[in-house]
C-alpha positions in Angstrom: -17.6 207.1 178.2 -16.4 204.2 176.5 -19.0 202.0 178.1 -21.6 204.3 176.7 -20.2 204.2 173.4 -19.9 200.5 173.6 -23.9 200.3 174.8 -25.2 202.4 172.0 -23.1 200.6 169.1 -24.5 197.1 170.6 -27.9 198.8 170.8 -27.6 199.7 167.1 -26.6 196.6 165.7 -29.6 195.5 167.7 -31.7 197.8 166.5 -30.8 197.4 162.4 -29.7 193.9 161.8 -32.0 191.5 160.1 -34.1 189.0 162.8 -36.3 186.0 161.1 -38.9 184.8 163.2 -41.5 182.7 161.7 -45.2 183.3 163.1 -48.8 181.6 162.8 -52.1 183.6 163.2 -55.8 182.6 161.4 -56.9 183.8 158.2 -60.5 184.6 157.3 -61.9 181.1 157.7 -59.1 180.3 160.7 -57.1 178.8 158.4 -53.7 179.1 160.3 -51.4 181.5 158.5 -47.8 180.7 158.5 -45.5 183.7 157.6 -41.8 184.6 157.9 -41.5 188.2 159.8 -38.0 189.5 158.7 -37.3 193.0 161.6 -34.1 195.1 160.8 -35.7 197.9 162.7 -38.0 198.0 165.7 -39.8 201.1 165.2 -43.6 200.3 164.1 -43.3 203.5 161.7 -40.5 201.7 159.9 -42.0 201.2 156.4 -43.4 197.0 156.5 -43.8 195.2 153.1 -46.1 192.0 153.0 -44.6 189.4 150.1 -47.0 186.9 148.9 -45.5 184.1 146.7 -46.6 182.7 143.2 -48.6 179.5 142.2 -47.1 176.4 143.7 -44.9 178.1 145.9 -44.3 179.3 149.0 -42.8 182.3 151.9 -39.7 180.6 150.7 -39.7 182.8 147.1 -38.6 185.8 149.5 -36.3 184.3 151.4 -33.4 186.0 149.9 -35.5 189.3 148.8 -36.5 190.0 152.2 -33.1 190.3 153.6 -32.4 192.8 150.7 -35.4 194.7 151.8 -34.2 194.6 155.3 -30.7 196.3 154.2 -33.0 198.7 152.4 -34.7 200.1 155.8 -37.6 197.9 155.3 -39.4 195.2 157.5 -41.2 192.6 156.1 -43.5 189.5 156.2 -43.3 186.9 153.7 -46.3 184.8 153.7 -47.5 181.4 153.1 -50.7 181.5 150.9 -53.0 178.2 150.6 -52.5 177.7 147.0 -49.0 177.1 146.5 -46.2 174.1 147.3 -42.6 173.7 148.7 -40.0 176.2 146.9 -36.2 176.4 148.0 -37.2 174.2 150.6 -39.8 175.9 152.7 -42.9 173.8 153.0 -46.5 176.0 152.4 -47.6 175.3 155.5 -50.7 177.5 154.9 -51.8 175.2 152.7 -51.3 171.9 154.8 -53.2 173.6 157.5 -55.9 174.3 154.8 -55.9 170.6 153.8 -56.0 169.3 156.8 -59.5 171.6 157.9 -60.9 170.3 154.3 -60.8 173.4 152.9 -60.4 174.6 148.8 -57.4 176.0 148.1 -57.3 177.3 144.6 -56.3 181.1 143.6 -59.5 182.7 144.9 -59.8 181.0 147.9 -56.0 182.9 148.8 -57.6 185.9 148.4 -59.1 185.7 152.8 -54.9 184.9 153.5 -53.8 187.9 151.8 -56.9 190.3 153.1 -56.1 188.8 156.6 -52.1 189.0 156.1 -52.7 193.0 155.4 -54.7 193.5 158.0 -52.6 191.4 160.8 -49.7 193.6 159.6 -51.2 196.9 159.9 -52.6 195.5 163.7 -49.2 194.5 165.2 -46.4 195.6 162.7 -46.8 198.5 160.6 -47.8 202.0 161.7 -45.9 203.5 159.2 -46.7 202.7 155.2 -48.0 199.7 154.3 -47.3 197.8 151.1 -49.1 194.9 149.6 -46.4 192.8 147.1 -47.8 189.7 145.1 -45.9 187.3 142.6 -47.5 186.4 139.7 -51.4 185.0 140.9 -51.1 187.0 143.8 -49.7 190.2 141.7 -53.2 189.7 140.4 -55.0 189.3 144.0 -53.5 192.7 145.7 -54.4 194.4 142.6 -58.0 193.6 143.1 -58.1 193.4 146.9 -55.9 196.9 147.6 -58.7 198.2 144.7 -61.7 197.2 146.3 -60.8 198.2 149.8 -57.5 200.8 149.3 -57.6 201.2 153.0 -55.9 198.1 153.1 -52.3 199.3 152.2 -50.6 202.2 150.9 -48.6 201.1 148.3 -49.0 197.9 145.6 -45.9 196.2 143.9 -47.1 194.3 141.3 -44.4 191.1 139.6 -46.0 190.1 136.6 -49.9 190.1 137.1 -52.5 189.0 134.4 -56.0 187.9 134.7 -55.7 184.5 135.5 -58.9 183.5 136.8 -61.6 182.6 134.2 -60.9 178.9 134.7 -62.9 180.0 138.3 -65.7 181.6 136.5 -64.4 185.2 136.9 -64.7 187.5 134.2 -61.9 188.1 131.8 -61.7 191.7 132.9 -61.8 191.0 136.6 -58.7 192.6 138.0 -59.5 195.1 135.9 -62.5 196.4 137.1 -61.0 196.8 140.7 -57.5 198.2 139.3 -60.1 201.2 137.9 -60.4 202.0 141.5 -57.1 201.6 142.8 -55.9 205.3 144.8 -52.5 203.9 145.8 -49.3 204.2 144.0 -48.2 201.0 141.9 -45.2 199.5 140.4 -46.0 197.2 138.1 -43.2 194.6 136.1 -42.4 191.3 134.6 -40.6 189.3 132.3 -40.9 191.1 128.8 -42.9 188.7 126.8 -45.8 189.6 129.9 -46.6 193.0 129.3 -49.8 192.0 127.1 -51.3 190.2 130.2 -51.2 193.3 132.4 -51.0 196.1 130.1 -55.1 196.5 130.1 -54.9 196.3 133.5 -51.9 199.0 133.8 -54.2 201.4 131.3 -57.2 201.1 133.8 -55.6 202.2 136.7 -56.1 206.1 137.2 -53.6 206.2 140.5 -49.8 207.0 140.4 -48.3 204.5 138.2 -44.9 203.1 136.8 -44.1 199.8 135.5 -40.1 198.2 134.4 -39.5 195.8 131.6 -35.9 195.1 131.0 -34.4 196.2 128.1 -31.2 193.5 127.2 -32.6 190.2 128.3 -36.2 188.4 128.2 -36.0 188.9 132.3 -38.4 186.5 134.3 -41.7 185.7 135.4 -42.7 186.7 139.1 -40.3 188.1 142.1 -38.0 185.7 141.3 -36.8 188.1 138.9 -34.9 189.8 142.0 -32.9 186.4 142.9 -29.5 187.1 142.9 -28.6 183.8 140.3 -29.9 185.6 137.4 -27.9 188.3 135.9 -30.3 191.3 135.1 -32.0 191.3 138.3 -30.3 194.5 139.3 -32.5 196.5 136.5 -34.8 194.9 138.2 -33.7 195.6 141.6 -33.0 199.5 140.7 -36.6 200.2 140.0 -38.0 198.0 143.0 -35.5 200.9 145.0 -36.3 203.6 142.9 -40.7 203.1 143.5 -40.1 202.6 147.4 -38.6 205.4 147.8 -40.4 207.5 145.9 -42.9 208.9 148.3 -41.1 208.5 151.7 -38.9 212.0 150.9 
């Protein structure tokens, strides 16, 4: 009896506990993808969160977040994007394999990783929910790419978005125009000084919506905003919890 015990508290430890494995597989163009997988639970129906980073960044944004998510009961991939740079020192790797093949690598040119992100997570990782997170440009991109295909996830957390690309010809009301179509629920937040940037976007959306600014401090741009050195990020934190779990009852 003891033995038994002894097997199924090892096999739940196993089961629950936080494993990092870092994985490569081709984007759009076969731009190899390079992307943190953070398991605390081996069953596929296990809700799975993909975390893209911010400009000049990289996977390494979330390495600190993810583990928080994986306490939370949710699995996640964080993943390198090809526009973006070194951050707490994780290399974009992404990027230097889009370098190296000659290709762009500005904001729209991320949008084939992310598309190809979602769709390698739904494929071998989540058949459960699916949710598309983005930081800053990207907060932006799975806006506009969950809009224009909702298919491609089932929920949309949103750190500080903003229409940030009419320096590549796009129109000023870009995201927008796909956030009109959006069918999945969105959380949407950011330092306070950022609400003007989204808030027509935030308007246009007709789906289930809810959005955090805090209320004491300025707070802070992106996901960062959920590192544990600054002090506001459990506001933060509480309604990151509070929009997860609001439809898996």
């Amino acid at each position: 009896m003891k033995k038994i015990i002894l097997f199924l508290s090892i096999f739940a430890v196993f089961l629950y506990a936080s494993v990092k494995t870092t994985i490569k597989f081709k984007s759009l163009d076969n731009v190899v993808i390079t992307a943190d997988l953070y398991i605390s639970n081996i069953n596929k129906k296990t809700p799975f969160i993909v975390l893209f980073h911010q400009a000049g960044w990289s996977r390494g944004e979330y390495s600190g977040i993810a583990l928080k998510l994986n306490a939370l009961g949710y699995n996640c991939m964080a993943v390198d994007l090809r526009s973006g740079g070194e951050i707490r020192g994780v290399e974009n790797l992404t990027k230097k394999d889009a370098v190296k093949k000659g290709k762009s690598t500005t904001y729209i040119d991320a949008m084939q990783d992310i598309k190809a992100s979602l769709l390698y997570a739904r494929e071998h990782f989540a058949k459960g929910k699916l949710i598309a997170w983005g930081s800053s440009y990207s907060a932006a991109l799975v806006i506009k790419i969950v809009g224009d295909d909702n298919k491609l996830a089932d929920k949309v957390i949103s750190f500080s978005p903003g229409e940030y690309f009419t320096k590549y010809n796009k129109a000023p009301d870009w995201i927008k125009q796909s956030a009109k179509k959006l069918r999945v629920p969105i959380f949407i937040t950011s330092a306070k000084n950022e609400k003007k940037y989204w808030q027509p976007i935030y308007n246009a959306i007709n789906s289930n919506k809810s959005f955090y600014l805090p209320i004491k401090t300025n707070g802070h741009h992106g996901s960062r905003s959920l590192w544990s050195r600054y002090g506001d990020n459990t506001g933060y934190w509480r309604a990151v919890k509070g929009f997860l779990r609001s439809d898996y009852k």
